[in-house]
N, C-alpha and C positions, 0 to 999 in steps of 0.2 A: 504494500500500500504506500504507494506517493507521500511526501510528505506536506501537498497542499491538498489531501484529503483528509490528513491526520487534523491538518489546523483548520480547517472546513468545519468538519465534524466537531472540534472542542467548540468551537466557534457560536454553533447552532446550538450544540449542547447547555454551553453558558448563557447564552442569549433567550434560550427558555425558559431554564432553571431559575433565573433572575425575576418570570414573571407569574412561576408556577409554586414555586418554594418559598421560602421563608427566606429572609437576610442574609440567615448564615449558613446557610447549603451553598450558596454563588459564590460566598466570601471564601470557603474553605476548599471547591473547587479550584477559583483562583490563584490560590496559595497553591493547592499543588499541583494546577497546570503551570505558575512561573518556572517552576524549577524540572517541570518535566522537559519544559520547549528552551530551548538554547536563550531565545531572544522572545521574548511574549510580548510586545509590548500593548495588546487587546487588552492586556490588564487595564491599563489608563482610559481606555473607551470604558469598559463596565463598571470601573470605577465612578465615572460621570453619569453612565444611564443611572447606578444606585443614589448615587448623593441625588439626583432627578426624582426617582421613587420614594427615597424613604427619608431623606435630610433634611433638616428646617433650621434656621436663624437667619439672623438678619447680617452678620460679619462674615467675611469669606471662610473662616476660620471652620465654625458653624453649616456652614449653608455647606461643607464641601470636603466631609469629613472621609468619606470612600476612596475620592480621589488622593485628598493629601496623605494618607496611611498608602494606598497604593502607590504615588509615586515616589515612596520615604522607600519601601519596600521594594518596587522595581530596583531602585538603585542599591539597594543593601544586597540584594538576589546577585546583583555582579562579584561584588566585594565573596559572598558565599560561595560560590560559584567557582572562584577561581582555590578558593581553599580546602575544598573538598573534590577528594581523590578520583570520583564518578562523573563529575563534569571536567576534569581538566583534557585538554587536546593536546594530542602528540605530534 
């Protein structure tokens, strides 16, 4: 299987989940679709559709709490990534 049916397929999968499930069924797939896919960065889109469903205030801070854990994380996922034995490239 291709690897643009692999991210297809997460793709759809998460994009459902997000409207079928609860909060944290989408959050916890996310988490470990980052670390399955080399580069995810679809994380930062569903991060925004959530903070869109389910976030409320009036400061960005507030109003955008999905995204800004996901893009703290996105970039923490590199830093991980390069220090664990299973992601490293030869």
């Amino acid at each position: 299987m291709s690897s643009f049916w692999k991210r297809s397929g997460t793709d759809i999968l998460l994009f459902l989940s997000i409207f079928l499930f609860p909060w944290w069924i989408p959050l916890a797939l996310l988490i470990i679709f980052l670390f399955v896919f080399p580069f995810f960065a679809e994380l930062l889109l569903f991060g925004a559709i959530l903070d869109a469903l389910y976030a409320s205030g009036e400061n960005f801070l507030s109003s955008h709490p999905f995204f800004i854990g996901f893009f703290a994380l996105f970039l923490v996922s590199f830093w991980v990534k390069e220090r664990v034995i299973y992601f490293q490239r030869s």
